[in-house]
C-alpha positions as CSV (number, residue, x, y, z in Angstrom):
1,X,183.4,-169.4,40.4
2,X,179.8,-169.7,39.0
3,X,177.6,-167.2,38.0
4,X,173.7,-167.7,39.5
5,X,171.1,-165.9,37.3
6,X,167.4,-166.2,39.6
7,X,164.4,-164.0,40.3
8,X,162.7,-163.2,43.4
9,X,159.5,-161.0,44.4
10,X,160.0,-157.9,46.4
11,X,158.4,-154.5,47.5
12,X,159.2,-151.6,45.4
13,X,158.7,-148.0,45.8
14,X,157.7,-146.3,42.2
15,X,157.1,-142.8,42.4
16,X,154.8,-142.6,45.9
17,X,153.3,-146.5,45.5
18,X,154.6,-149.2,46.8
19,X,154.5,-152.3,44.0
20,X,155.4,-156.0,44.3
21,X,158.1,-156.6,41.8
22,X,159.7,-159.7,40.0
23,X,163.2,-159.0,40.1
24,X,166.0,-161.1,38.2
25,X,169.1,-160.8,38.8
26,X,172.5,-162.5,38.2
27,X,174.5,-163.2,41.2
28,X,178.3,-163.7,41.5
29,X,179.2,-164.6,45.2
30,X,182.9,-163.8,44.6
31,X,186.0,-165.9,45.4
32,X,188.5,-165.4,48.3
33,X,191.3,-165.3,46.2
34,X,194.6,-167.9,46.6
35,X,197.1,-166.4,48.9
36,X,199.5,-169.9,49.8
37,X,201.7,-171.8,47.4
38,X,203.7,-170.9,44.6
39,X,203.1,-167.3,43.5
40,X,202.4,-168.2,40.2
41,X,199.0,-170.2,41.4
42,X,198.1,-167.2,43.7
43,X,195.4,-164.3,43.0
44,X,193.9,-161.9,44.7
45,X,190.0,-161.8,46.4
46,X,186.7,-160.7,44.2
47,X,183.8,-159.5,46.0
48,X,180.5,-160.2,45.4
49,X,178.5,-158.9,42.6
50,X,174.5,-158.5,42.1
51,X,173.5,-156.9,38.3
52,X,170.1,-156.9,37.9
53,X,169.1,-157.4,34.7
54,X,165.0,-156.5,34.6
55,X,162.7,-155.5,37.0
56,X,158.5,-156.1,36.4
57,X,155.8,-155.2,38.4
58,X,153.3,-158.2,39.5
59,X,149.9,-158.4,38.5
60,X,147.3,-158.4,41.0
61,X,144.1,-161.2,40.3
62,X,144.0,-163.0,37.0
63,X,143.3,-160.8,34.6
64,X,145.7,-158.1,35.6
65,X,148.9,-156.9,33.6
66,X,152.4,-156.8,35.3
67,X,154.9,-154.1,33.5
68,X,158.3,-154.3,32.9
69,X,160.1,-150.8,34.8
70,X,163.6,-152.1,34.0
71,X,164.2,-148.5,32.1
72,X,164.0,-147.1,35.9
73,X,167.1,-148.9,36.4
74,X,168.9,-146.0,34.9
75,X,168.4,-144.3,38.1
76,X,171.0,-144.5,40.5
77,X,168.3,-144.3,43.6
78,X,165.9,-146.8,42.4
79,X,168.9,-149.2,41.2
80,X,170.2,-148.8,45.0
81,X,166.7,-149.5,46.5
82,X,166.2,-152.9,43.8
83,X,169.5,-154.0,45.1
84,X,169.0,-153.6,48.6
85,X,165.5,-154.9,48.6
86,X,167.3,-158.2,46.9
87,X,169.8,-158.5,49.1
88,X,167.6,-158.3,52.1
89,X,165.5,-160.8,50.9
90,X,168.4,-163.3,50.1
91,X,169.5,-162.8,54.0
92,X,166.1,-163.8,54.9
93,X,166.3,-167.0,53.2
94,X,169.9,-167.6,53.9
95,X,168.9,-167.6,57.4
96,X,165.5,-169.5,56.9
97,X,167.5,-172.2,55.2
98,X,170.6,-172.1,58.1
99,X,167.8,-172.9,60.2
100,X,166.5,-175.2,58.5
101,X,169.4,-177.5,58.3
102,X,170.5,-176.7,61.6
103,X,167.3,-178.5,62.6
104,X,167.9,-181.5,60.2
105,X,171.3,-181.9,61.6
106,X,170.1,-181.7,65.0
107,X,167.3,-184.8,64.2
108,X,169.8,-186.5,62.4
109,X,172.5,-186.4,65.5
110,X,169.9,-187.5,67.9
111,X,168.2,-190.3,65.6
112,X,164.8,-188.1,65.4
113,X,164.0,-188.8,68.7
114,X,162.7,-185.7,70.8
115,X,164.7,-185.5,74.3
């Protein structure tokens, strides 16, 4: 399967402050594996994988400097915050964009027209 490499923003805490971060990541959503025909075409499941690969603080008004914290990356507690913050943030869109074409299909069933 493909590997997705993408950024998104999300809220960071660094130190005591919370920071709005550009995050990029590369995302492998895993395979579920072949477990039917010949054995020699057959593999097992891979899970998902997320490795983020920088982290950078945003800027706030034009003339302000974002930094690059990827170095705090290193630390197992900040790495497990980064990682859930981007997960949580792809559910939210996953879910935006289910809705999203759950309306599309629905206007597309009933020609557009509102019942």
């Amino acid at each position: 399967m493909k590997n997705y490499s993408n950024s998104i923003e999300v809220y960071l805490e660094i130190g005591e402050t919370e920071y709005k971060c550009e995050v990029e990541y590369d995302y492998y959503p895993g395979d579920p594996g072949r477990y039917t025909g010949p054995w020699e075409d057959c593999y097992p499941a891979t899970e998902p994988e997320l490795a983020v690969t920088s982290v950078k603080t945003v800027g706030h008004g034009p003339n302000s400097v974002g930094f690059d914290v990827s170095c705090l990356l290193d630390n197992d507690s900040f790495l497990d915050q980064v990682e859930t913050a981007v997960y949580e943030e792809l559910e939210k869109e996953a879910e935006a964009y289910d809705a999203l074409q759950e309306d599309y299909d629905e206007s597309r069933m009933f020609g557009g027209v509102d019942w």
